[in-house]
C-alpha positions as CSV (number, residue, x, y, z in Angstrom):
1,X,19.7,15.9,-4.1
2,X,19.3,16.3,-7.8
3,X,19.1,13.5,-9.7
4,X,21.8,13.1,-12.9
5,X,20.5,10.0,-14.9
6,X,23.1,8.5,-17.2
7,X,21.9,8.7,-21.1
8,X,21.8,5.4,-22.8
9,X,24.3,5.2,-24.9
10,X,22.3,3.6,-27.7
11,X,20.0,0.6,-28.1
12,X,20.3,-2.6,-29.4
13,X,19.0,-6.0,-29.1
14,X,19.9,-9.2,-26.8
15,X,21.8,-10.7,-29.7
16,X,23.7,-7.8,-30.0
17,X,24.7,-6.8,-26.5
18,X,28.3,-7.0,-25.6
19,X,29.9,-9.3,-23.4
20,X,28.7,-8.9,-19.9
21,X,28.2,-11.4,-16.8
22,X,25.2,-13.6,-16.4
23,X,24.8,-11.6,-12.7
24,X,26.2,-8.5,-11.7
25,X,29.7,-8.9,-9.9
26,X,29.9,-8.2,-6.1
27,X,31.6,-5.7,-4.9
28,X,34.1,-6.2,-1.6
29,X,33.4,-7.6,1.6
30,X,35.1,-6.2,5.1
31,X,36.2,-7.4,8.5
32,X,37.8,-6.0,11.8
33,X,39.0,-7.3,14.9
34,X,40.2,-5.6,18.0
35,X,41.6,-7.7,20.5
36,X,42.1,-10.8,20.3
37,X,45.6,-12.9,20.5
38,X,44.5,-14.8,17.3
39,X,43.2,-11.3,15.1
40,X,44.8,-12.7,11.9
41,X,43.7,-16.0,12.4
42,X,40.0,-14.6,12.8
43,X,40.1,-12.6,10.5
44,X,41.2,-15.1,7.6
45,X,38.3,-16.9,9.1
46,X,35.9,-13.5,8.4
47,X,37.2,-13.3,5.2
48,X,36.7,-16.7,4.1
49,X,32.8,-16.2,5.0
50,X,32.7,-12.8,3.0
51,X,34.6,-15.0,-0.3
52,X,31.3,-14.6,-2.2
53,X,31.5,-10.7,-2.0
54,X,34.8,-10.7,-3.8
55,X,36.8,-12.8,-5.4
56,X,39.6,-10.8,-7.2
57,X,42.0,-10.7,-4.4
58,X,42.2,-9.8,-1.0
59,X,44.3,-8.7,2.3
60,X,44.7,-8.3,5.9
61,X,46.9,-5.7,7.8
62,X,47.3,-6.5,11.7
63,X,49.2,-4.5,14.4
64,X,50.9,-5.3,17.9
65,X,50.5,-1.6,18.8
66,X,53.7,-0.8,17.1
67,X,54.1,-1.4,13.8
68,X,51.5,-3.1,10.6
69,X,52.0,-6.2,9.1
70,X,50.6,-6.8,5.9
71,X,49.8,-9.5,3.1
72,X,47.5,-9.0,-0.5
73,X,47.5,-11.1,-3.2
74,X,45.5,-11.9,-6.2
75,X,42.8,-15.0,-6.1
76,X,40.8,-16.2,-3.4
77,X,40.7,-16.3,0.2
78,X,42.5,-20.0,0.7
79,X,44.9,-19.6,-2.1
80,X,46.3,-15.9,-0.8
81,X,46.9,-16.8,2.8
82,X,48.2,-20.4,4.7
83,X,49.5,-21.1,8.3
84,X,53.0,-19.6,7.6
85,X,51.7,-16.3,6.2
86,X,49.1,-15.7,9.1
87,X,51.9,-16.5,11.0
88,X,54.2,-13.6,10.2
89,X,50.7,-11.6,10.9
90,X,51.2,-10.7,14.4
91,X,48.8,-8.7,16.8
92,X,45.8,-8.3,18.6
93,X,43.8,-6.1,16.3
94,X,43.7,-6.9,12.5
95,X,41.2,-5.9,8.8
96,X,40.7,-7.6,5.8
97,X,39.3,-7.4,2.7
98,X,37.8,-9.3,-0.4
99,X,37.3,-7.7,-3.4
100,X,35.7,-7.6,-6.8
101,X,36.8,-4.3,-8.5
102,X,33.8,-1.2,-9.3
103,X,36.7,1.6,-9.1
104,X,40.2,0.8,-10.8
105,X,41.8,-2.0,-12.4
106,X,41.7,-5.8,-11.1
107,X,45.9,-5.9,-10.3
108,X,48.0,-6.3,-7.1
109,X,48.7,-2.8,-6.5
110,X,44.6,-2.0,-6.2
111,X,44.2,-4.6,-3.4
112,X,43.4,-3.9,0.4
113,X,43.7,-3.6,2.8
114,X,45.6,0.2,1.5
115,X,48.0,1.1,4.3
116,X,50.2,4.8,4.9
117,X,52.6,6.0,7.3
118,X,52.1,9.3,8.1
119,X,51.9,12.2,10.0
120,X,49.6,10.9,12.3
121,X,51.1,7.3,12.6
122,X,49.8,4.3,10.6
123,X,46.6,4.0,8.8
124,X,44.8,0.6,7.1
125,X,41.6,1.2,5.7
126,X,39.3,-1.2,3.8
127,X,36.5,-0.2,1.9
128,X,33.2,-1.5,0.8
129,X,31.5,0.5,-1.9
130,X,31.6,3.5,-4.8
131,X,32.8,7.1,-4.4
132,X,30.4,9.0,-7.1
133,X,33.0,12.3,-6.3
134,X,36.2,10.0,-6.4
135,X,37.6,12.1,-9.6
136,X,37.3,15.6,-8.2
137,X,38.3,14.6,-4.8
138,X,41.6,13.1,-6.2
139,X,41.7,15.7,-9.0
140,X,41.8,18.5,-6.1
141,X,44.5,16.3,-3.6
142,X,46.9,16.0,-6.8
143,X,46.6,19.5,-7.0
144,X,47.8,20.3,-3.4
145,X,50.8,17.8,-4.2
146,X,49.3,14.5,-3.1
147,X,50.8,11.6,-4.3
148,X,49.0,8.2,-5.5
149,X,49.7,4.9,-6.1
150,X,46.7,3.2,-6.7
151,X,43.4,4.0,-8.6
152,X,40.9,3.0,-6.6
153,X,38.8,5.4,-4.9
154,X,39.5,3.9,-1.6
155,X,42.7,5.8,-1.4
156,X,41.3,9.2,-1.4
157,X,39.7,8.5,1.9
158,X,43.6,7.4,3.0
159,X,44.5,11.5,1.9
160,X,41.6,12.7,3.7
161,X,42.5,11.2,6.8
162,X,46.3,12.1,6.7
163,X,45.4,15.7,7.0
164,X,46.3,17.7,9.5
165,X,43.9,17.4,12.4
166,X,41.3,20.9,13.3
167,X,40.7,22.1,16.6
168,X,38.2,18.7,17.4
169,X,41.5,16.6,17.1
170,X,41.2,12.9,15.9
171,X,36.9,12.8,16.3
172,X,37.4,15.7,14.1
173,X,39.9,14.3,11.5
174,X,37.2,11.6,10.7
175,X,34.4,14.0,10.7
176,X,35.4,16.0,8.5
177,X,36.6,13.4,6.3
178,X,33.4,11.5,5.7
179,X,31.9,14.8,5.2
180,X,34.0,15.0,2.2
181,X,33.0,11.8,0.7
182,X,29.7,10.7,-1.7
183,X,28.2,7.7,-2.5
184,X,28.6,4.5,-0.9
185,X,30.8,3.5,1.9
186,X,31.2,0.9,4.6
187,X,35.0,1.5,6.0
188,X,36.9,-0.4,8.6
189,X,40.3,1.5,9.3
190,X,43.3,0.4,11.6
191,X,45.7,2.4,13.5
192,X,47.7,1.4,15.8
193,X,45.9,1.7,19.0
194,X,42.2,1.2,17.3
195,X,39.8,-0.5,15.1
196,X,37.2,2.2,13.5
197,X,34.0,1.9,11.7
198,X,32.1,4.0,9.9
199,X,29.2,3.6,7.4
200,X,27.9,6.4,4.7
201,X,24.5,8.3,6.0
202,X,22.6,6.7,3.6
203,X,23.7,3.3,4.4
204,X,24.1,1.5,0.9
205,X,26.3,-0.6,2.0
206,X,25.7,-3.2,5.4
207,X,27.9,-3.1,8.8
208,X,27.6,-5.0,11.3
209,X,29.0,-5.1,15.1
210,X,29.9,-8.4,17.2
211,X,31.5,-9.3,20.4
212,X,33.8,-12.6,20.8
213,X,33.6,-14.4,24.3
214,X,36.9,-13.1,25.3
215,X,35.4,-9.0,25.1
216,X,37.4,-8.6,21.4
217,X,35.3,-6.3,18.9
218,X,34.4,-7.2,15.4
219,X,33.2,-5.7,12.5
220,X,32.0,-7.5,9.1
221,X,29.9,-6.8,6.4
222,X,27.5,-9.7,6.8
223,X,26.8,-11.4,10.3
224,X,27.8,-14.6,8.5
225,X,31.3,-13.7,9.0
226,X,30.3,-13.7,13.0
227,X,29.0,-17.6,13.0
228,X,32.2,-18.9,12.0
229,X,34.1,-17.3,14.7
230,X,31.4,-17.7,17.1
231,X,31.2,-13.7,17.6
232,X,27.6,-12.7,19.2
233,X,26.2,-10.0,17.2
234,X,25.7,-6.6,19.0
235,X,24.2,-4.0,16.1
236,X,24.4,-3.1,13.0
237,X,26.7,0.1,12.2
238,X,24.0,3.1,12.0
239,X,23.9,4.6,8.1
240,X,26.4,8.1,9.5
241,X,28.3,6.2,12.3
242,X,31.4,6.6,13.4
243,X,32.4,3.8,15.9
244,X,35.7,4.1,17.4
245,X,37.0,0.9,19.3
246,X,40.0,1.5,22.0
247,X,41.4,-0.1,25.2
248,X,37.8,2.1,26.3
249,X,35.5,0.0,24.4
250,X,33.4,1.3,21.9
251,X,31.9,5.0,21.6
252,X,29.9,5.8,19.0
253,X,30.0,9.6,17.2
254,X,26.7,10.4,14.1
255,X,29.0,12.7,11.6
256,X,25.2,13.2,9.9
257,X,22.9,14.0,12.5
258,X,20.7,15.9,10.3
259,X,20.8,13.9,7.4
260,X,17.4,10.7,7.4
261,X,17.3,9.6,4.2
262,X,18.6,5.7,4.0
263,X,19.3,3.9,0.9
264,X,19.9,0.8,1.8
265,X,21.0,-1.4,-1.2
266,X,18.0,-3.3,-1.6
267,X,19.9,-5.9,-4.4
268,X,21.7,-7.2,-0.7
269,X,18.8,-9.1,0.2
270,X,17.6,-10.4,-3.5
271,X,20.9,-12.0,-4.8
272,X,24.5,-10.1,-2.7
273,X,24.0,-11.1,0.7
274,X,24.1,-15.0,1.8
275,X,21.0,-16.2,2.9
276,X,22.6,-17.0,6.3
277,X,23.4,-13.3,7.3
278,X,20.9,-11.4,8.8
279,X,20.2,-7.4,7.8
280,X,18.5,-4.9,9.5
281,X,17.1,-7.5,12.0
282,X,15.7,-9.5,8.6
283,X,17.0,-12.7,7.9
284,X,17.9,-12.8,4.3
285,X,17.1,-16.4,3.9
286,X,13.7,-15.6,5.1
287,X,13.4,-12.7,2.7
288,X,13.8,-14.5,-0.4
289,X,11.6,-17.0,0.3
290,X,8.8,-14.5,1.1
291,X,10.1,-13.3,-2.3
292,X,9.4,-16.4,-3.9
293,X,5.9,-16.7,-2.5
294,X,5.0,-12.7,-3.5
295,X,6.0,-14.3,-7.4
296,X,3.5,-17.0,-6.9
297,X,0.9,-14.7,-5.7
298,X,1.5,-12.4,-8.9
299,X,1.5,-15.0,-11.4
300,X,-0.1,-18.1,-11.0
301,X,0.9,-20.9,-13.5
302,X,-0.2,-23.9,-14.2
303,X,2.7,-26.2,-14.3
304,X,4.2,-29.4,-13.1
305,X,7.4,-28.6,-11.4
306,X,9.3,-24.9,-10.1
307,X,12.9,-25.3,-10.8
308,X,15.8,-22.7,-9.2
309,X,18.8,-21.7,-11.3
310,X,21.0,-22.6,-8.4
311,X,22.1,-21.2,-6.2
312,X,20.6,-17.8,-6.7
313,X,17.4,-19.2,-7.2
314,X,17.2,-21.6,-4.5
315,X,15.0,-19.1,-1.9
316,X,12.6,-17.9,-4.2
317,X,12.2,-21.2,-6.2
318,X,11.0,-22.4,-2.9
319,X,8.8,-19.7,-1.7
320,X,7.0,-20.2,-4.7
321,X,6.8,-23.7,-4.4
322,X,5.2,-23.4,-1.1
323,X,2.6,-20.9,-1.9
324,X,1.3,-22.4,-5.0
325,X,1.7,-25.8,-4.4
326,X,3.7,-27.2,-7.0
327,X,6.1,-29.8,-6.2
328,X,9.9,-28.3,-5.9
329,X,12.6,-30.2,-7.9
330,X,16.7,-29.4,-8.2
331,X,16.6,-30.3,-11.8
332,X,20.5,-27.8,-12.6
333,X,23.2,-29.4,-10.5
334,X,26.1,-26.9,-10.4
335,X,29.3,-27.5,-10.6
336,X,31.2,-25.9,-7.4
337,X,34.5,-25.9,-9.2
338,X,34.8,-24.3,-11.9
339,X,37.5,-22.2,-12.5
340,X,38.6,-19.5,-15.2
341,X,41.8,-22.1,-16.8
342,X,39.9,-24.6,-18.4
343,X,39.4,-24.5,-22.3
344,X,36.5,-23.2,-24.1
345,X,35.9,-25.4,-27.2
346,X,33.1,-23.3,-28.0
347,X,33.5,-24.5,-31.8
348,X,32.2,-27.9,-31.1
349,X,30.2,-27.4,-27.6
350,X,27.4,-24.8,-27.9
351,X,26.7,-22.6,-24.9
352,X,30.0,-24.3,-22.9
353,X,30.0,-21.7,-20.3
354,X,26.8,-22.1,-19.4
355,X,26.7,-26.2,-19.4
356,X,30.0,-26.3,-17.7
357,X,28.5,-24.4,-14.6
358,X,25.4,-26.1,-14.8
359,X,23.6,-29.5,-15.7
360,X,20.7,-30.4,-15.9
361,X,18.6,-34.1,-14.9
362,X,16.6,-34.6,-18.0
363,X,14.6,-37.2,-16.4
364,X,12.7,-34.8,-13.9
365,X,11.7,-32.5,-16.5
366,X,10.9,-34.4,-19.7
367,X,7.0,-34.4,-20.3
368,X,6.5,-31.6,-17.9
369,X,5.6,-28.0,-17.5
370,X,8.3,-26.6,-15.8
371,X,8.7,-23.2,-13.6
372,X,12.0,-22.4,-14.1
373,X,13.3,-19.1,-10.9
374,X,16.1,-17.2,-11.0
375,X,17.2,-13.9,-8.9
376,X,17.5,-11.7,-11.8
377,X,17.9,-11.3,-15.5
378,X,21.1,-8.9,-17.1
379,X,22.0,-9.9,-20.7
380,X,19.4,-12.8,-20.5
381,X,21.9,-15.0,-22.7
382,X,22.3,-17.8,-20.2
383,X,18.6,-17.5,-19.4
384,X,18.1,-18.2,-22.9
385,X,20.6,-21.2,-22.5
386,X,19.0,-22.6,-19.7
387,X,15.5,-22.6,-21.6
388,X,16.8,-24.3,-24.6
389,X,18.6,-27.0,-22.3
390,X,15.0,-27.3,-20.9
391,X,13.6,-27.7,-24.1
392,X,16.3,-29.9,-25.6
393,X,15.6,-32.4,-22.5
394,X,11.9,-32.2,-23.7
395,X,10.2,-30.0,-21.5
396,X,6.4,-29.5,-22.6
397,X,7.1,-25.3,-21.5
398,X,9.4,-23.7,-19.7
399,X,7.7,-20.6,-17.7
400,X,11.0,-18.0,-16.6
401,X,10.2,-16.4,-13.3
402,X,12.5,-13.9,-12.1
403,X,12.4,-12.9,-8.6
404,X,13.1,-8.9,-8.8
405,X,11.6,-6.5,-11.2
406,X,13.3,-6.0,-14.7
407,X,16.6,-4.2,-14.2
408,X,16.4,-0.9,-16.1
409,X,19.1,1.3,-15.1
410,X,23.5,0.8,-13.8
411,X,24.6,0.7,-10.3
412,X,27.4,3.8,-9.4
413,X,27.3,2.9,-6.0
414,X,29.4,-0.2,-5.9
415,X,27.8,-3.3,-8.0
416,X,29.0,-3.9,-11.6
417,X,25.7,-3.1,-13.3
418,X,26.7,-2.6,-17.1
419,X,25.9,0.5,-18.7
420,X,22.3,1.2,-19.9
421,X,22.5,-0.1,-23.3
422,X,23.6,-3.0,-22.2
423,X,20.9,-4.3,-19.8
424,X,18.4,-6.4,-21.6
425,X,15.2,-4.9,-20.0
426,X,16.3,-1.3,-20.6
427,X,16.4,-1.7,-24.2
428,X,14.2,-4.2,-25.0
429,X,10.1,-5.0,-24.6
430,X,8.7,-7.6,-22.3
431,X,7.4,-9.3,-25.2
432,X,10.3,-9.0,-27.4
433,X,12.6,-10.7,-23.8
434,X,10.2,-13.2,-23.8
435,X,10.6,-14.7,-27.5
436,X,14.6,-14.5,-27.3
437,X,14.2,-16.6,-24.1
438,X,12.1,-19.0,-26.1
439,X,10.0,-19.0,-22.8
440,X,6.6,-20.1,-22.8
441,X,5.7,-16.9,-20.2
442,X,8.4,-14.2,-18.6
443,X,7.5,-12.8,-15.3
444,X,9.1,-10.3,-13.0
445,X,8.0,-9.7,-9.4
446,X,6.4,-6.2,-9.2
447,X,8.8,-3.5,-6.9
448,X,5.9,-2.9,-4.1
449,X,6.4,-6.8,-4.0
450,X,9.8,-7.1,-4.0
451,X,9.7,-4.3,-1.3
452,X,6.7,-6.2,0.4
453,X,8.7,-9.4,0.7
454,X,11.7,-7.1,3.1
455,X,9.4,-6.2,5.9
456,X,10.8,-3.1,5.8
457,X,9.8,0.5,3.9
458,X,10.1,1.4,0.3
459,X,11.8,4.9,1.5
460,X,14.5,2.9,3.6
461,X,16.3,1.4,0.2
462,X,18.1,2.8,-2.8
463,X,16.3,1.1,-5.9
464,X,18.1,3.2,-8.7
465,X,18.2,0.1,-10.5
466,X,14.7,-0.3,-11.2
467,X,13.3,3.0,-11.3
468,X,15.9,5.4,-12.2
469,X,16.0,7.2,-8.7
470,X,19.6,7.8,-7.7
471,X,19.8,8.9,-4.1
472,X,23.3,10.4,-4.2
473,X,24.2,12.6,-7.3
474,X,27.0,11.2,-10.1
475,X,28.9,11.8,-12.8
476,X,27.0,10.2,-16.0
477,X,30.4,9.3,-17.7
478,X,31.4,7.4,-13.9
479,X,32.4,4.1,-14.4
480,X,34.6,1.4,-13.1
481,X,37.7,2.8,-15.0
482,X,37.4,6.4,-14.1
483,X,40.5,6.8,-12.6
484,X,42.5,5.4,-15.6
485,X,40.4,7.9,-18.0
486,X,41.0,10.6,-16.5
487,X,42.6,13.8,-18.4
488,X,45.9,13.6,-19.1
489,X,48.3,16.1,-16.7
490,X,50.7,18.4,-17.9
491,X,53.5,17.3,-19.8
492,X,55.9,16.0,-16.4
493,X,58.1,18.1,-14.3
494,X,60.5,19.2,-16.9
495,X,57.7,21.1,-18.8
496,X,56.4,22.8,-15.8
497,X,60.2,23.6,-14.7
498,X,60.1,25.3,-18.4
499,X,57.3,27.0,-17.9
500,X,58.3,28.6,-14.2
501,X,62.1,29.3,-16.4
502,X,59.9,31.3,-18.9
503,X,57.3,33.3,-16.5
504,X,61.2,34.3,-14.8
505,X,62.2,35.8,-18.0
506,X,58.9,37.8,-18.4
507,X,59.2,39.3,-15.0
C-alpha cells in the first residue's frame, strides 16, 4: 500500500520544542475471560498486570448469559475497582480494559469497555490500537443515521458489528467487519454467550491465548497478565484471526487469508511490553538485554561505570554491562509514587519533574566516567536533566547510550509519538543532540541491531518510526483528536427540516 508520510510541520530546535513526555505514552491493554465463576475477579487481576499499558482509566463488562454488567472510571486499576464493585460484577465470562488515550479525549464517556444493545443482543468490545480510516468510517455511518456517543475510534467497530448479518450469518458479521477496518487493532468483544478475539492482519498490536486449570479461556495483551492468574499460555492470536470462544471451545476463522505482510510493533519489545511477557515465542526480558549487548558491540567506551535510567533502562544497561565488561551500578533511584497532585515549585527547584521521579547516589559516580542507558530519546529535555545531575554530582563524563535508533518519524497506529517537528532527532543533527545533552558522546543502536537483538526478521515488524515506512496508509492531518476536529455538520435538525420545507415548495 502506498505510503502517505506526514509533512513536518516546521523545524525547530530542542529548546524550543513544545511540551511533550519524556517517553511516548502507551496505548491500552486488553483482557478476556470465558468461563470461569470468578471472571471479574480474574479479570481485575489481568488488568492490574496490563496497568503499565494504560493508566487513564479503565473497565470491565461481565455477563451471566443474560444480561452485562458494567463499571469504568477514571484513574488506575486499584483505585477504579474494590471488593464491593467486583462484586456487583456477576458472571462467568468478563473483558477489561486499561487505557491511555491515541483517538479522543481522556474523559469518562471515552472509557471501555464500550458496550450496545442491539439488534443482535449485547455487544462489549475493548480495543487495543489506532484506526488510520476512523474519520471516514464514522463520517459514512453518521450518514446512514448512526448515532455516537463517544469519540474514540473504538466505537465504529461497535456500528460495524450491529449490522445486519449477510448470508454467512454471525462468522460473516465479523468478517466483514474487520475487513472494513485499517490500522491497528487487537479486539476482545463480549456477547452474551461468547468471548471473541480478533487481531488486525498485520499484527501491530500483541494477543495472546491462555487456558486456566479449570478449562476457562483467556485473552490478554501480554502473557504477564496470564502469571498472575496462573493461566498456561496456549498461542498467540495469529495477525488476521478471528477466534471465537463458546460452550464449543475455541474455533479459529483467518478473515485475511491472502494477506502476509506482518508489522508487528517493534517499539513492544524496546520499551511497551514488560520484560516478563513473552512475544512471538521471545522473551522480552531477554530481548533487551541482547539489546544492550548489540550497543556495546557498536560503541565501545572507555568508562568506569553503565548506569540505566530506570526502569526503562534497566535491560539494556545490563546487556551492555555484560558484553563490555564494565561494572553495572543503579546510581537513579526512582521514586514509585509519584503522582500528578503534588506542587511544582519550579521557581525555586530547577528541573523538579525530572528530580522528583528520579535521584541520583552521588557517591557512585563522582570521579568517574559514567555510561549512562536509556530506551529511547523524544524531546531529550530530561536526558539533558539527567546529564547535568551527573555532572553536578561530579562525574568526569557522562557517555548517553540509547538503546533504539534515533526516532525520526510519529506513530498513527496507536503510540503517542508527537508530531514530526516535535521529535528531537527529526529536526535536529546528531552533533547538534549531543551538545544540548551536554554529553561527552551520544549513541544510538543501529536498526539491523535493534532488529538483530529480536531474533526475529526485519520484514516481520512495522518500524515507521525510524525509517519512515508506514505499512498501512493514513491521513497526514490524523492525530489523537481527530474525532473532535472533524468538520462541523449542518446546522441541526431545524435547518435541515427548512431545507426539506423549501425543496416542497419548489416541486
Amino acid at each position: 500500500m502506498q505510503k502517505k508520510s506526514p509533512s513536518p510541520s516546521g523545524s525547530g530546535s530542542p529548546q524550543s520544542a513544545g511540551h511533550v513526555h519524556s517517553h511516548p505514552k502507551h496505548y491500552c491493554g486488553v483482557f478476556g475471560i470465558y468461563g470461569h465463576p470468578n471472571a471479574a475477579e480474574l479479570t481485575y487481576y489481568g488488568l492490574y498486570q496490563l496497568q503499565h499499558r494504560g493508566q487513564e482509566s479503565a473497565g470491565i463488562v461481565s455477563t451471566d448469559g443474560r444480561q452485562f454488567y458494567v463499571h469504568r472510571g477514571m484513574g488506575l486499576v486499584p483505585n477504579i475497582f474494590n471488593g464491593e464493585v467486583l462484586h456487583t460484577l456477576i458472571g462467568s465470562s468478563a473483558i477489561g480494559h486499561t487505557r491511555y488515550s491515541t483517538t479522543g479525549s481522556s474523559n469518562l464517556v471515552n472509557a471501555q469497555p464500550l458496550t450496545v444493545d442491539c439488534g443482535k443482543g449485547k455487544i462489549a468490545i475493548g480495543h487495543n490500537g489506532n484506526l488510520t480510516n476512523a474519520a471516514a468510517l464514522r463520517e459514512e455511518l453518521e450518514s446512514r443515521g448512526s448515532i455516537f456517543q463517544t469519540t474514540v475510534d473504538s466505537e465504529i467497530i461497535v456500528h460495524l458489528l450491529a449490522l445486519p448479518a449477510g448470508s454467512g450469518g454471525h462468522e460473516s458479521t465479523l468478517i466483514n467487519a474487520v475487513r472494513r477496518i485499517e490500522g491497528a487493532y487487537s479486539l476482545v468483544i463480549l456477547t452474551e454467550n461468547e468471548l471473541i478475539g480478533v487481531r488486525d492482519p498485520h499484527g501491530f498490536r500483541p494477543l495472546s491465548i491462555g487456558r486456566m486449570s479449570n478449562g476457562a479461556f483467556v485473552l490478554a495483551s501480554e502473557t504477564c497478565a496470564f502469571d498472575l492468574i496462573q493461566a498456561e499460555f496456549i498461542r498467540d492470536v495469529e495477525p488476521g484471526e478471528i477466534v471465537i470462544i463458546d460452550t464449543n471451545g475455541l474455533r479459529s476463522v483467518q478473515a485475511f487469508p491472502e494477506h502476509t505482510r506482518r508489522a508487528f510493533c517493534i517499539f513492544e519489545y524496546v520499551y511497551f511490553a514488560r520484560p516478563d511477557s513473552n512475544i512471538s515465542n521471545r522473551n522480552v526480558y531477554r530481548v533487551r538485554v541482547d539489546m544492550g549487548r548489540q550497543l556495546a558491540r557498536e560503541h565501545r567506551i572507555e568508562a568506569d561505570i553503565v548506569v540505566p535510567v530506570p526502569d526503562s533502562g534497566n535491560c539494556a544497561a545490563l546487556g551492555y554491562s555484560l558484553e563490555s565488561g564494565i561494572p553495572f551500578e543503579m546510581a537513579f533511584v526512582r521514586n514509585h509514587y509519584v503522582g500528578r497532585s503534588f506542587l511544582q515549585p519550579s521557581q525555586f527547584i530547577r528541573d523538579f519533574n525530572v528530580r522528583v521521579k528520579l535521584n541520583l547516589i552521588g557517591d557512585l559516580v563522582r570521579g568517574k566516567r559514567v555510561i549512562i542507558v536509556d530506551d529511547s530519546i523524544v524531546r531529550g529535555t530530561t536526558s539533558k536533566a539527567r546529564v547535568t545531575s551527573l555532572k553536578e554530582a561530579g562525574a568526569k563524563e557522562v557517555h548517553v547510550l540509547v538503546s533504539c535508533p534515533p526516532h525520526m518519524n510519529p506513530c498513527v497506529y496507536g503510540i503517542d509519538f508527537p508530531e514530526r517537528s516535535k521529535l528531537m532527532a527529526a529536526t535536529n543533527t546528531h552533533e547538534e543532540i549531543r551538545r544540548f545533552l551536554n554529553a561527552d558522546s551520544l549513541g544510538y543502536l543501529s536498526l539491523d541491531g535493534m532488529v538483530a537483538a529480536t531474533g526475529h526478521p526485519r520484514n516481520s515488524f512495522c518500524l515507521a518510526c525510524y525509517d519512515g515506512q508506514y505499512p498501512v496508509a493514513f491521513d497526514p492531518l490524523m492525530d489523537k483528536h481527530i474525532m473532535e476536529r472533524r468538520r462541523a455538520r449542518g446546522g441541526g435538525l431545524g435547518l435541515e427540516l427548512a431545507a426539506e420545507s423549501r425543496h416542497q415548495r419548489l416541486l
